[in-house]
Structure formats: structure tokens, C-alpha cells
PLY file of the C-alpha trace (Angstrom):
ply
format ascii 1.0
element vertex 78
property float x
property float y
property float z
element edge 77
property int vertex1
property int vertex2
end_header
48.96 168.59 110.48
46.89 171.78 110.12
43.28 171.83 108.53
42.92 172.54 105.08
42.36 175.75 103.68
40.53 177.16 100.93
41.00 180.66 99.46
39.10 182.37 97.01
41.18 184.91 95.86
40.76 187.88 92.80
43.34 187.77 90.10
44.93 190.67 91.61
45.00 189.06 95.22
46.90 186.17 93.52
49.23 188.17 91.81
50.41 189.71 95.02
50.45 186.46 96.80
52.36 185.25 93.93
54.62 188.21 94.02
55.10 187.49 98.04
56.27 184.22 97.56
58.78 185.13 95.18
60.12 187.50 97.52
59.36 185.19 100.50
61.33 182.15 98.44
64.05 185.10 98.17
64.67 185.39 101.73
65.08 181.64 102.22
67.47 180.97 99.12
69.49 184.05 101.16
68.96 181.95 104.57
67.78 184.89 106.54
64.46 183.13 107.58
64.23 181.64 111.00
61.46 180.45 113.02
61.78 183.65 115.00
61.57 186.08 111.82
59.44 183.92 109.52
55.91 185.74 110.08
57.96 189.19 109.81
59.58 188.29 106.94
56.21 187.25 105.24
54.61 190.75 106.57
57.25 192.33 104.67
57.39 190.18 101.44
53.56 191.25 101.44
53.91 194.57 101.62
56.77 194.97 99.25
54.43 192.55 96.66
51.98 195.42 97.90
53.90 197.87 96.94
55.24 196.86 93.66
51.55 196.11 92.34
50.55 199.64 93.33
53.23 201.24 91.40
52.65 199.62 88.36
49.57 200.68 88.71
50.25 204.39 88.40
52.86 203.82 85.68
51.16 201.63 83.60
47.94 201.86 82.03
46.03 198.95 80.99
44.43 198.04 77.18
40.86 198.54 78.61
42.12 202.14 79.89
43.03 203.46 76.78
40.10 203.98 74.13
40.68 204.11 70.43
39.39 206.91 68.48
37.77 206.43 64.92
41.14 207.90 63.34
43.32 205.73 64.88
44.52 207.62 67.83
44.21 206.64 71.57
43.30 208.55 74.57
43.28 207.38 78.68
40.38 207.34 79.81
39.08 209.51 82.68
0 1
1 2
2 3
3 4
4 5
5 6
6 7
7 8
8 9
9 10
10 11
11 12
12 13
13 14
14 15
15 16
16 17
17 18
18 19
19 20
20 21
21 22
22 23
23 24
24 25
25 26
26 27
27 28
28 29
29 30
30 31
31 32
32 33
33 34
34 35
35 36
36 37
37 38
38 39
39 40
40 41
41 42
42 43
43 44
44 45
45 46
46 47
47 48
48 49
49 50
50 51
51 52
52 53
53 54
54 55
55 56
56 57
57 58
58 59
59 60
60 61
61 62
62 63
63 64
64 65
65 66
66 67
67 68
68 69
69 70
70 71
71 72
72 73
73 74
74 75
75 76
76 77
């Protein structure tokens, strides 16, 4: 049995490792992971979790992004 691990990880580190192993349960439900390809297949669950977080984050803009002006309208800020 391995040692334990503890990870401290920021919300958005756990939504991409959360993301991953969606993906990652993905590619066993389709039976494509082997012992031979499991590590790869992780790499590349990663970086497609990766991925998808990074492009929502150009597309869409966040509550604390947007300010409210006096009249009632909203502007991005920076």
C-alpha cells in the first residue's frame, strides 16, 4: 500500500482535478485504459481539464469582474 498523501489544493486546482477525473473516469467506462496507457491517459485528461478551464475563462466573465454603475448599468472591469 502506498503512503498517504495530503494535498492542499486552490479551488481552481480542484476544479481541474475534478474536471480530470471526469474525463479520466471517461476513458475507463470506454475501456481504453491499460496499465501501459494509464499515466498518458491521465496527462491528457489533465490537460484537456486544462484546457477547458482556460477557455471559460476568456468567454466568461465572473460577478466580481463586472462592476455596477449607480444607474444600473454594468461594465468589465479592466
Amino acid at each position: 500500500m502506498s503512503p498517504e498523501q495530503h494535498l492542499h489544493l486552490q479551488h481552481s486546482e480542484s476544479v481541474v482535478a475534478q474536471m480530470s477525473a471526469t474525463l479520466f473516469a471517461a476513458f475507463v467506462r470506454n475501456q481504453v485504459v491499460t496499465e501501459a496507457n494509464e499515466d498518458a491517459l491521465i496527462d491528457k485528461a489533465v490537460s484537456i481539464a486544462a484546457r477547458l478551464a482556460s477557455r471559460a475563462e476568456k468567454l466568461v466573465k465572473s460577478d466580481q469582474e463586472w462592476v455596477q454603475k449607480e444607474g444600473g448599468s454594468s461594465y468589465l472591469l479592466g
